[in-house]
MIRODREN-190903 format. One record per residue (C-alpha): residue in three letters; x, y, z. Coordinates in pm, 1 decimal, padded with zeros to 6 digits, always signed. Each point is the difference from the previous one (the first is absolute). Example, Ala and Ser with C-alpha at 12.3 -4.5 7.8 and 13.67 -1.06 7.14 Angstrom:
BEGIN
{r = ALA X = +01230.0 Y = -00450.0 Z = +00780.0}
{r = SER X = +00137.0 Y = +00344.0 Z = -00066.0}
// end
This chain:
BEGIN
{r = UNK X = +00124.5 Y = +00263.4 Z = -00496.2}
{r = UNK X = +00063.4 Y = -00256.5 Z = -00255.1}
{r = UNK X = +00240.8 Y = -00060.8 Z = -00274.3}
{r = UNK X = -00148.5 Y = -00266.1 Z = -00280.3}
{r = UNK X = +00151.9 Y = -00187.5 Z = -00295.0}
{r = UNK X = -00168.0 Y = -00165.5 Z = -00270.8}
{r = UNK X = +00133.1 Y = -00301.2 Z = -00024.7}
{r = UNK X = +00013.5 Y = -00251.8 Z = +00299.4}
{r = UNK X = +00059.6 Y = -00372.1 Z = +00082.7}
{r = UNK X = -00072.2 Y = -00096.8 Z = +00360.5}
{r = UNK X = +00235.7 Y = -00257.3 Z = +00184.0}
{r = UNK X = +00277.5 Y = +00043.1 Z = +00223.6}
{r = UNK X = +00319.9 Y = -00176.9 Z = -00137.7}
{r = UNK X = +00151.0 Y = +00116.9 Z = +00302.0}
{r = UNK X = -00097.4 Y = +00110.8 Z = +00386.6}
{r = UNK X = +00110.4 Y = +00326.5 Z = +00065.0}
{r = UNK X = -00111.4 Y = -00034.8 Z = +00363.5}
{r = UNK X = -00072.1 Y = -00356.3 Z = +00066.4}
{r = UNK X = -00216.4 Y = -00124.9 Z = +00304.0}
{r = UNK X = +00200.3 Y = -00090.7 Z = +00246.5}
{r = UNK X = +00169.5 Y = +00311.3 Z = -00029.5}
{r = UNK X = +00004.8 Y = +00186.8 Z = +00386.4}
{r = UNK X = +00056.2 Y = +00336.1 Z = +00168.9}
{r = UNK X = +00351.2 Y = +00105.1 Z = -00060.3}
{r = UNK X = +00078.5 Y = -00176.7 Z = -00291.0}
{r = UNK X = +00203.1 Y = +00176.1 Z = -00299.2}
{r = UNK X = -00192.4 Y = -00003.0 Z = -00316.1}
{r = UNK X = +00172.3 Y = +00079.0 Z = -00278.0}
{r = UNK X = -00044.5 Y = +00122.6 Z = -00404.6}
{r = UNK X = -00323.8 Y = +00120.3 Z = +00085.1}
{r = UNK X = -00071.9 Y = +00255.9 Z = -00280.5}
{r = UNK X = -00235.0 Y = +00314.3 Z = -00052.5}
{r = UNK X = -00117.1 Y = +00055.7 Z = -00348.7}
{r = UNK X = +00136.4 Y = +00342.4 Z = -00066.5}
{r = UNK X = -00089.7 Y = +00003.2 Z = -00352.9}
{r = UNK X = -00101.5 Y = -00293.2 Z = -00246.2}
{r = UNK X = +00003.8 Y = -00342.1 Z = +00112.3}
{r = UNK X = +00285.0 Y = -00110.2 Z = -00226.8}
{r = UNK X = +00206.2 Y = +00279.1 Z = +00076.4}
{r = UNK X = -00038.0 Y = +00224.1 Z = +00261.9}
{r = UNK X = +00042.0 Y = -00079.1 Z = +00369.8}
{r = UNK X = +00169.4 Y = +00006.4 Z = +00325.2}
{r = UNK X = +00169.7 Y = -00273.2 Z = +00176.9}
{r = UNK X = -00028.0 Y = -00016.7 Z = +00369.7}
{r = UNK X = +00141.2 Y = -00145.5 Z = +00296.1}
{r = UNK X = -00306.7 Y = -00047.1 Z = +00283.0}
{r = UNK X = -00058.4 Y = -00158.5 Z = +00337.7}
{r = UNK X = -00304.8 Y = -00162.4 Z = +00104.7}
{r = UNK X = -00147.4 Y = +00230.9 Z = +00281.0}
{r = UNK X = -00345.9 Y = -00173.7 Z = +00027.8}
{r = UNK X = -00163.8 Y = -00317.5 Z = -00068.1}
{r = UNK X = -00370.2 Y = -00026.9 Z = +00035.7}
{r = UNK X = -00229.7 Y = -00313.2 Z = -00077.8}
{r = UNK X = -00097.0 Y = +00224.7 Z = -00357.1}
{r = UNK X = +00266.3 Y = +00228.9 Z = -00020.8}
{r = UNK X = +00398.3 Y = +00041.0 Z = -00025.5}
{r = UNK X = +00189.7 Y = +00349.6 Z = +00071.8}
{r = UNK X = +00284.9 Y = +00062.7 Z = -00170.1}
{r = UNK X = +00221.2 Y = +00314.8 Z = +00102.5}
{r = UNK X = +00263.1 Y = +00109.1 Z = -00263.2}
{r = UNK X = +00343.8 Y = +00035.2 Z = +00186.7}
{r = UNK X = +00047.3 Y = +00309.9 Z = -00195.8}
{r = UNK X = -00289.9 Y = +00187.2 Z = +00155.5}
{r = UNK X = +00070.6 Y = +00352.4 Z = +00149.4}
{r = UNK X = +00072.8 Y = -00020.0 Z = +00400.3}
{r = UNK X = -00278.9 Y = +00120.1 Z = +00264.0}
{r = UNK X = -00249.8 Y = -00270.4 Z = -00189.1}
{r = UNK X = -00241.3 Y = -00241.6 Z = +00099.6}
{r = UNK X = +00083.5 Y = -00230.8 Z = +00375.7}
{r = UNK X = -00070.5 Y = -00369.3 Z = +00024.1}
{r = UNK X = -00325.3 Y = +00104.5 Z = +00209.2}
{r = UNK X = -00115.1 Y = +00172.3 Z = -00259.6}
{r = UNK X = +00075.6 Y = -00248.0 Z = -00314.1}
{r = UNK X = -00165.6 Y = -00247.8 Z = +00284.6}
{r = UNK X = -00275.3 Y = +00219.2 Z = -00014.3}
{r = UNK X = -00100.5 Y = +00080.9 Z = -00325.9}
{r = UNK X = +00013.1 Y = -00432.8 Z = -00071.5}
{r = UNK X = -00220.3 Y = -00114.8 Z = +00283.8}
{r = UNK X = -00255.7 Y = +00285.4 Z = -00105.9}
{r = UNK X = +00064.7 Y = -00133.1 Z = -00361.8}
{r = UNK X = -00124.9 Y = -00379.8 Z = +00142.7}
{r = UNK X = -00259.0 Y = +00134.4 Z = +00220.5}
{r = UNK X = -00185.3 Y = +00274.6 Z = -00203.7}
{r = UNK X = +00129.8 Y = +00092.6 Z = -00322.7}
{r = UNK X = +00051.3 Y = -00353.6 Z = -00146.1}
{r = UNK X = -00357.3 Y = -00148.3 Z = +00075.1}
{r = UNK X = -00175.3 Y = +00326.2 Z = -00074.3}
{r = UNK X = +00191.4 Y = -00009.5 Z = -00373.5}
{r = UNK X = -00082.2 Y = -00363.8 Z = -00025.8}
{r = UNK X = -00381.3 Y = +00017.2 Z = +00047.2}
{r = UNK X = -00035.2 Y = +00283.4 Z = -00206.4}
{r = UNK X = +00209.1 Y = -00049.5 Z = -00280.3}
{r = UNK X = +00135.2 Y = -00374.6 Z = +00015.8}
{r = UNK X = +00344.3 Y = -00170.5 Z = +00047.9}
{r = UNK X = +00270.2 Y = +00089.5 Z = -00155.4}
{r = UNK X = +00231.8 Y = -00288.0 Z = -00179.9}
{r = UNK X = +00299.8 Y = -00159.3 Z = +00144.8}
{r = UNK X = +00226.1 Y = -00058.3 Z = -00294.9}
{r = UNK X = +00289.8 Y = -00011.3 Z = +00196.2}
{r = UNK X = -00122.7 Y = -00239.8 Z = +00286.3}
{r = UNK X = +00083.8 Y = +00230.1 Z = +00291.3}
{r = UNK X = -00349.6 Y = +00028.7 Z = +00137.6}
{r = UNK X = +00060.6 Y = +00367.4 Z = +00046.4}
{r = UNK X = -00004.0 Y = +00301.3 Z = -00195.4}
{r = UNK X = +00328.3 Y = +00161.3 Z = +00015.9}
{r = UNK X = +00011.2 Y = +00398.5 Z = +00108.1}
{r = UNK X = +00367.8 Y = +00216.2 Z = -00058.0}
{r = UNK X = +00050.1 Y = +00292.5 Z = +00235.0}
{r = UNK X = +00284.3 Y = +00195.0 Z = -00281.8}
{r = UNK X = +00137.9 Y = +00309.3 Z = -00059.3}
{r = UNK X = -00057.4 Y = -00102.5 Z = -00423.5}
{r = UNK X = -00387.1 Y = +00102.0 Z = +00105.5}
{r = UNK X = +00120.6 Y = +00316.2 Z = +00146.2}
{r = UNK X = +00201.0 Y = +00100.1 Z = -00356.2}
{r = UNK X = -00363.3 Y = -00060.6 Z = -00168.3}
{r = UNK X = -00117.2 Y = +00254.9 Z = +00183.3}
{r = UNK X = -00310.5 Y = -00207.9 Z = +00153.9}
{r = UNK X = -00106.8 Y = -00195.7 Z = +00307.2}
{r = UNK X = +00010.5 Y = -00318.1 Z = -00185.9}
{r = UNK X = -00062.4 Y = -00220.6 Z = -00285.8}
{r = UNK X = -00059.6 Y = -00349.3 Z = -00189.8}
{r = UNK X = +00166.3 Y = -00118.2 Z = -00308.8}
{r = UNK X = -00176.2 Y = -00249.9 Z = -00228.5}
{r = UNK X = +00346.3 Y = -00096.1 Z = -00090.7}
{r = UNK X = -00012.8 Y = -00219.3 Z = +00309.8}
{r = UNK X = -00183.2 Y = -00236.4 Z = -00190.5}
{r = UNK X = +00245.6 Y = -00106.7 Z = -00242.3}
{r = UNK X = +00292.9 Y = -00245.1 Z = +00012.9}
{r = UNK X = +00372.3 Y = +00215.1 Z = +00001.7}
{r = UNK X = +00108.3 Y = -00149.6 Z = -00293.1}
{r = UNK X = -00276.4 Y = +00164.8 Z = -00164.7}
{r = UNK X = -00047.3 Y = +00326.2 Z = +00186.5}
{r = UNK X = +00329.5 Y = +00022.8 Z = +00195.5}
{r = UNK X = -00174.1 Y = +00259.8 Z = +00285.4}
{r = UNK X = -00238.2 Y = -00243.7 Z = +00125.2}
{r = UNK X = -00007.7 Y = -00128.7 Z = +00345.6}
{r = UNK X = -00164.1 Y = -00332.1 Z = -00123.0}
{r = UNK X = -00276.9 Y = +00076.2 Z = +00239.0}
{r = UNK X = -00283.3 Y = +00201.0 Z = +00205.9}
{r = UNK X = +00195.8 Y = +00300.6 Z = +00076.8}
{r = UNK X = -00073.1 Y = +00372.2 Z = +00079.7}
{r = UNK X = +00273.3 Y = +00301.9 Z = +00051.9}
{r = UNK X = -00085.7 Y = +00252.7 Z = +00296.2}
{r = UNK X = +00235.1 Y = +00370.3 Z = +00090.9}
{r = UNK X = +00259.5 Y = -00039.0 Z = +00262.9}
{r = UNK X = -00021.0 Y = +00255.1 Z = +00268.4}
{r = UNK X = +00231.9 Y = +00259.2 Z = -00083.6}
{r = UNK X = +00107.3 Y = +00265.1 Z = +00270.5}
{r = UNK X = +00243.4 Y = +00186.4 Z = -00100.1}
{r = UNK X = -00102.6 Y = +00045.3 Z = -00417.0}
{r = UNK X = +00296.9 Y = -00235.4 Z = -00087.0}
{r = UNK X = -00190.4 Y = -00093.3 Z = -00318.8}
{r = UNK X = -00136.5 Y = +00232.9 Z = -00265.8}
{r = UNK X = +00054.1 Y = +00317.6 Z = +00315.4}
{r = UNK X = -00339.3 Y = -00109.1 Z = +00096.1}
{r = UNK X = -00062.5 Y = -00113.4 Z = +00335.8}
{r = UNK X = -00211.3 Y = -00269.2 Z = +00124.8}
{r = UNK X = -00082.1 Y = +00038.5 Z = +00411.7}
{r = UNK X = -00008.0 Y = -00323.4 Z = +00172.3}
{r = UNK X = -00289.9 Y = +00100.3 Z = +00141.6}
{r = UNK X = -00193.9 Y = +00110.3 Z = -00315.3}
{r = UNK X = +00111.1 Y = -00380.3 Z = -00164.1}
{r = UNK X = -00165.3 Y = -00126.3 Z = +00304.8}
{r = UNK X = -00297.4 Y = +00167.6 Z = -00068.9}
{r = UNK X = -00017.1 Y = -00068.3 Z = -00372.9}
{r = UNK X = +00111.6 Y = -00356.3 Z = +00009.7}
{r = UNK X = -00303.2 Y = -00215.5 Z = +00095.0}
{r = UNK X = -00182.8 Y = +00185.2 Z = -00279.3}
{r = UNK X = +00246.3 Y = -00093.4 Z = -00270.8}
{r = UNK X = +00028.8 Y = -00346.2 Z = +00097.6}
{r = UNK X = -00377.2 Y = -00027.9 Z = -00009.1}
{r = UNK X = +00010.2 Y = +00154.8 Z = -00351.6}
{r = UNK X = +00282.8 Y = -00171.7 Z = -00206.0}
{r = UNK X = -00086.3 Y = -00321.4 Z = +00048.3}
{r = UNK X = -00347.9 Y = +00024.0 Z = -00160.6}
{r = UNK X = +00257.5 Y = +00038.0 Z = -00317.7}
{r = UNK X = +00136.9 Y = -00307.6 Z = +00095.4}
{r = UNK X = -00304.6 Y = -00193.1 Z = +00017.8}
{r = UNK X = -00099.1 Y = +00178.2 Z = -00270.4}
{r = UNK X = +00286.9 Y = -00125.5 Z = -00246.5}
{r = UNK X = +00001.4 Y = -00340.4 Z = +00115.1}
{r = UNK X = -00339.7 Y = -00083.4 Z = -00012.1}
{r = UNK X = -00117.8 Y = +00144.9 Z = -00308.0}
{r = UNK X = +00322.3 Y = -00200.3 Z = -00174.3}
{r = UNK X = -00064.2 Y = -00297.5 Z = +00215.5}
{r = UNK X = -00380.0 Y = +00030.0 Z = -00177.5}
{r = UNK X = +00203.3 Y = +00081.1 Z = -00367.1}
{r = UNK X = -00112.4 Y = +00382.7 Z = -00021.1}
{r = UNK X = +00151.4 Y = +00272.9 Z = -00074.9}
{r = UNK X = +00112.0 Y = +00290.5 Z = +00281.5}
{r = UNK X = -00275.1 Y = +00235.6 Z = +00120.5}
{r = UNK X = +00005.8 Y = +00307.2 Z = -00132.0}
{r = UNK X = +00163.6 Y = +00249.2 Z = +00210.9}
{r = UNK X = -00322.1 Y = +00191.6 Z = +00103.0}
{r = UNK X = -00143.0 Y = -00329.4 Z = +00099.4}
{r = UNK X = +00353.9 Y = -00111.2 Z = +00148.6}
{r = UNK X = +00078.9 Y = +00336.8 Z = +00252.6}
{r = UNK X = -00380.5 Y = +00056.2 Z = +00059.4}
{r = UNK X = -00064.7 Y = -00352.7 Z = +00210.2}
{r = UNK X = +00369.4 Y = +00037.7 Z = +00139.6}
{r = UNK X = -00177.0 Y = +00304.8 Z = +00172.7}
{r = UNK X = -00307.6 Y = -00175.9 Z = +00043.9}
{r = UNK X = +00250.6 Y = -00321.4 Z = +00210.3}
{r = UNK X = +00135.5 Y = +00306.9 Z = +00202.3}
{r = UNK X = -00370.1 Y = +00102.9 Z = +00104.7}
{r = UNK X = -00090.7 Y = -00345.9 Z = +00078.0}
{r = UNK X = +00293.7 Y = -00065.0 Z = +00197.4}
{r = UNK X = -00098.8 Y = +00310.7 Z = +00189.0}
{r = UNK X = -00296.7 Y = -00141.2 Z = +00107.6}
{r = UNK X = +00144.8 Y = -00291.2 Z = +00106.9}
{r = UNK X = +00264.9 Y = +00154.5 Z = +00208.8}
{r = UNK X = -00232.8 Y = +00249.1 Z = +00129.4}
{r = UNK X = -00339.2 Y = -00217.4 Z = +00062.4}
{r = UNK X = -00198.5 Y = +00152.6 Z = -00251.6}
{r = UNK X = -00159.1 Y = -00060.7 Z = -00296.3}
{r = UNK X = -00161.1 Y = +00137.4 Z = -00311.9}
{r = UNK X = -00340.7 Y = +00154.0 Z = -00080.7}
{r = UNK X = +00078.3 Y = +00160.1 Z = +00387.6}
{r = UNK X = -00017.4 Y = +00369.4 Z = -00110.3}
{r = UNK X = +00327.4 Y = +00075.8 Z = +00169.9}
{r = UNK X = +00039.3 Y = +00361.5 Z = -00044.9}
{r = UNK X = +00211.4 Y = +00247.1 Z = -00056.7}
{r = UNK X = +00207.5 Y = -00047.1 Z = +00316.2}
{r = UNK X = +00104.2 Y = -00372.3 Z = -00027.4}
{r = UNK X = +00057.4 Y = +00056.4 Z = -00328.6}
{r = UNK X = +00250.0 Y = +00287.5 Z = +00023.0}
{r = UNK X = +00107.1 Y = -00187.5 Z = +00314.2}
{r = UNK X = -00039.0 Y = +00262.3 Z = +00200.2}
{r = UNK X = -00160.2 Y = -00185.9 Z = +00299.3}
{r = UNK X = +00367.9 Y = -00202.4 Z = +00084.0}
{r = UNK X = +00242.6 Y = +00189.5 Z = -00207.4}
{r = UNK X = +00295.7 Y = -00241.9 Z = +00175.7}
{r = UNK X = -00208.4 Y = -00278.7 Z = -00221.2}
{r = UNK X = +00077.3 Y = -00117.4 Z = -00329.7}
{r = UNK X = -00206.3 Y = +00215.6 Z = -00247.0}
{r = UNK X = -00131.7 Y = -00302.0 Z = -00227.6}
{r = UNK X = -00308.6 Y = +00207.5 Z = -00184.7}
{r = UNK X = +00151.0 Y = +00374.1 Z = -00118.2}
{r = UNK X = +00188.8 Y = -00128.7 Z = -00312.3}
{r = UNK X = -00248.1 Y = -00078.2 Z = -00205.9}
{r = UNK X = -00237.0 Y = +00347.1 Z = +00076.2}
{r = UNK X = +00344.2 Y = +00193.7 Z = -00041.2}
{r = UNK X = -00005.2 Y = -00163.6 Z = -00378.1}
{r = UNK X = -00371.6 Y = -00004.1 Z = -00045.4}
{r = UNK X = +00077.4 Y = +00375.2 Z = +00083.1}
{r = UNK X = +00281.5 Y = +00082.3 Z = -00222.1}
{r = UNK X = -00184.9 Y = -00157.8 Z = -00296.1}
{r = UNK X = -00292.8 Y = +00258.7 Z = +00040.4}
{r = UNK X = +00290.4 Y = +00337.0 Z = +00021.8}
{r = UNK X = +00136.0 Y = +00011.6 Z = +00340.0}
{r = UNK X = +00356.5 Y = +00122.9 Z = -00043.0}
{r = UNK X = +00172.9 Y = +00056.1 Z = +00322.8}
{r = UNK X = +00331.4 Y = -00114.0 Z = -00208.6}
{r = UNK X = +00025.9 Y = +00316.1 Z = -00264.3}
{r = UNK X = +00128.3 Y = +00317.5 Z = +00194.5}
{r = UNK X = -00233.2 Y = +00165.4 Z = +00162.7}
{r = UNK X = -00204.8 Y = -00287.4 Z = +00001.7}
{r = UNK X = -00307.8 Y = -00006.2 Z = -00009.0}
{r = UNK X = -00114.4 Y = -00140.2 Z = +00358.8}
{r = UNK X = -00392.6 Y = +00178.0 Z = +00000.5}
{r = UNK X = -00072.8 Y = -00028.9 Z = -00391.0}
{r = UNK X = -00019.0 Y = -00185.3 Z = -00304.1}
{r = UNK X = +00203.3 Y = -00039.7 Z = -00350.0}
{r = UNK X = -00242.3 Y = +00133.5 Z = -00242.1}
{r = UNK X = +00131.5 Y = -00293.3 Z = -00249.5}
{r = UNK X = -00080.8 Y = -00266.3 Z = +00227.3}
{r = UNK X = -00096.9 Y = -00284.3 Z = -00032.0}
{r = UNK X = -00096.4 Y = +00032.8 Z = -00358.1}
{r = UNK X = +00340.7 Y = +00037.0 Z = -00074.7}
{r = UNK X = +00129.7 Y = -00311.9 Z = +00222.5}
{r = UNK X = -00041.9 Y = -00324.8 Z = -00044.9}
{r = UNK X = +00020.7 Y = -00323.9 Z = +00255.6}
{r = UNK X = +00044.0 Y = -00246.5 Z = -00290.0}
{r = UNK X = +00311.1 Y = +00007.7 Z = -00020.1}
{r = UNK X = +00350.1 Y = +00145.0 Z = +00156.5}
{r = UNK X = +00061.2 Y = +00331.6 Z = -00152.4}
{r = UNK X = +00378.3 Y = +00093.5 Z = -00112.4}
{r = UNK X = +00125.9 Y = +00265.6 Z = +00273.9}
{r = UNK X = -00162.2 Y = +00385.3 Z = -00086.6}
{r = UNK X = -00220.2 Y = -00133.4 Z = -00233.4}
{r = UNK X = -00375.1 Y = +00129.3 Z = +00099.4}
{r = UNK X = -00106.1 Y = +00197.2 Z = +00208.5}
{r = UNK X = -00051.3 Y = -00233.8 Z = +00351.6}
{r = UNK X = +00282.6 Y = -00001.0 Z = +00212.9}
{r = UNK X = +00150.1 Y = -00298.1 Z = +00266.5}
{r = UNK X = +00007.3 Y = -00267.0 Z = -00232.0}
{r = UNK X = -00277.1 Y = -00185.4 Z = +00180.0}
{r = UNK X = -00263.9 Y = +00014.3 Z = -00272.2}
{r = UNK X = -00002.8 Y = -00364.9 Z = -00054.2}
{r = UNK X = -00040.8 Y = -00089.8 Z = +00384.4}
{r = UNK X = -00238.3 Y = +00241.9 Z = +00157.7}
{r = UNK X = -00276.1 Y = +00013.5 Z = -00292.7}
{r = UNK X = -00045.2 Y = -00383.2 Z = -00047.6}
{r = UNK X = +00020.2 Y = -00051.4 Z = +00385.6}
{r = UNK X = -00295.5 Y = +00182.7 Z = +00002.5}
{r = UNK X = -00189.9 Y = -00128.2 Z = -00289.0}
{r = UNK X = +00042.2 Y = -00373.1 Z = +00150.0}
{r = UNK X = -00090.1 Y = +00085.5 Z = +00346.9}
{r = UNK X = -00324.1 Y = +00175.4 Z = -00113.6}
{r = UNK X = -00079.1 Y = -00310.7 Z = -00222.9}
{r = UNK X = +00013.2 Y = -00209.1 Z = +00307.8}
{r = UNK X = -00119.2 Y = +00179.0 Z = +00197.5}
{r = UNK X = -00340.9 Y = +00045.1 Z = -00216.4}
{r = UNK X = +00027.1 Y = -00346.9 Z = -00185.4}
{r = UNK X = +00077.9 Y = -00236.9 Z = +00274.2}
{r = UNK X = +00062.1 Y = +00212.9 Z = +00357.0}
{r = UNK X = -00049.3 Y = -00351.8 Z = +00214.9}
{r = UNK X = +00235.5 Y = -00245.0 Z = -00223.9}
{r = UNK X = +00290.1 Y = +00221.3 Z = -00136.7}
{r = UNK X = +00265.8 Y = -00287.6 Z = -00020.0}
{r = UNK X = -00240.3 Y = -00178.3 Z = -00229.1}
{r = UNK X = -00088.5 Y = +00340.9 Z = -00162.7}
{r = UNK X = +00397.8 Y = +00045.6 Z = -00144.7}
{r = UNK X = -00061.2 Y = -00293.5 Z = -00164.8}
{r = UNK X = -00345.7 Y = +00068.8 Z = -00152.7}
{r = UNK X = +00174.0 Y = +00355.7 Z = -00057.3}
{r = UNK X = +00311.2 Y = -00116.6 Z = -00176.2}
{r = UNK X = -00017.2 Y = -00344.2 Z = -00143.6}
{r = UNK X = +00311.0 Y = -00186.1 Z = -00070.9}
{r = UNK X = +00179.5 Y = +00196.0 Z = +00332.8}
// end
């Protein structure tokens, strides 16, 4: 998920989270963009739970009880230096370091959890705070806090489901970050959001492989892909079929559902160029922007270039 301005001017004038920072430490006036970048956003008070040779995790003190342990924050960062970081890197390229951390900075916090989503990146990040006062001055990304007991928006999060969905969502978001950084590094202009959410499905497919020992043009079936063959696994591949799906008129959303058919005004009706506004066309989920391009890149590289795909995102999308 990301959230984009227009108007950006790379350069930390501070560090939010500087180098030498270590596990324990206090962090505070982090901020979540919950609106614009001049005027919405949350102020939080976080400790540094992890500290990885490419990433920092941040936990907001805040965060609902019954979370995330230090094994797991421990966890997620040494899979983020072994797998998900070099996989992202070959395929899509380094992201900046504006702030001179050499790390990209993850926050575990309940403001994720009121957005009703597993996480997110804000462009805003890229700007100075005296321009865009909810920026971080950095590579950041925002991922949900386990949450129990419902103690935010009556929803609850299971530790145990978070666990599951985690690695995923910190193979997807930051693709955005690299995203952002380079293409302003390079003096372009943001992706569009089709392009933007479909290869932040694409990095959670690679990153799959990686984790898992596979690779592409494999034929992996319908199993693996529905991970049905080590369901205690991380499911890395499902997301983007379940949006490729809901684009063509699967509705299991809409009471009844519609688990065995098809919406009769889909996908004529839908597009994946854009984010719709919410009840606006007939495809339901939200996801029409994610599964839909996923699909259209991975059968251009797979048919284009199946032996040289890091190269091929290049050749694909010039100026990435």
């Amino acid at each position: 998920c990301v959230s984009q301005v227009t108007n950006y001017s790379f350069g930390a004038a501070s560090v939010i989270v500087p180098g030498t920072a270590s596990v324990g430490d206090t962090v505070r006036a982090v901020r979540v963009s919950t609106g614009s970048c001049s005027t919405g956003y949350a102020e939080l008070t976080t400790v540094v739970r992890a500290k990885g040779t490419n990433l920092f995790i941040l936990a907001d003190v805040a965060n609902p009880a019954g979370g995330f342990t230090d094994s797991h924050y421990n966890a997620f960062a040494q899979q983020f230096d072994d797998k998900t970081y070099p996989a992202l890197v070959a395929e899509f390229g380094a992201p900046a370091d504006a702030d001179g951390n050499s790390r990209v900075v993850a926050v575990v916090t309940r403001e994720v959890n009121r957005r009703g989503t597993l996480g997110f990146t804000s462009s805003c990040d890229l700007s100075a705070r005296s321009t865009a006062p909810a920026s971080n001055e950095g590579e950041f990304f925002y991922v949900v806090a386990p949450d129990p007991t419902g103690t935010i928006n009556n929803d609850t999060l299971s530790l145990a489901l978070a666990l599951e969905l985690l690695p995923a969502t910190i193979a997807h978001e930051p693709v955005h970050v690299i995203q952002f950084t380079r293409r302003m590094l390079a003096g372009g202009p943001f992706v569009s959001i089709w392009l933007a959410e479909g290869q932040a499905v694409l990095g959670e497919e690679i990153v799959g492989h990686a984790v898992e020992n596979r690779a592409t043009a494999q034929n992996l079936g319908l199993t693996i892909m529905l991970n049905a063959d080590d369901t205690s696994s991380t499911d890395w591949y499902s997301s983007g079929f379940v949006g490729l799906g809901l684009y063509f008129g699967w509705d299991p959303i809409t009471p009844p559902g519609n688990p065995d058919g098809k919406l009769a005004t889909a996908p004529h009706e839908c597009t994946w160029l854009s984010a719709k506004p919410a009840n606006q066309g007939p495809c339901v989920g939200g996801l029409d922007p994610y599964g839909a391009p996923w699909s259209l890149m991975r059968y251009l590289s797979d048919r284009l270039y199946p032996s040289n795909e890091p190269a091929t995102l290049e050749i694909l999308y010039p100026g990435f």
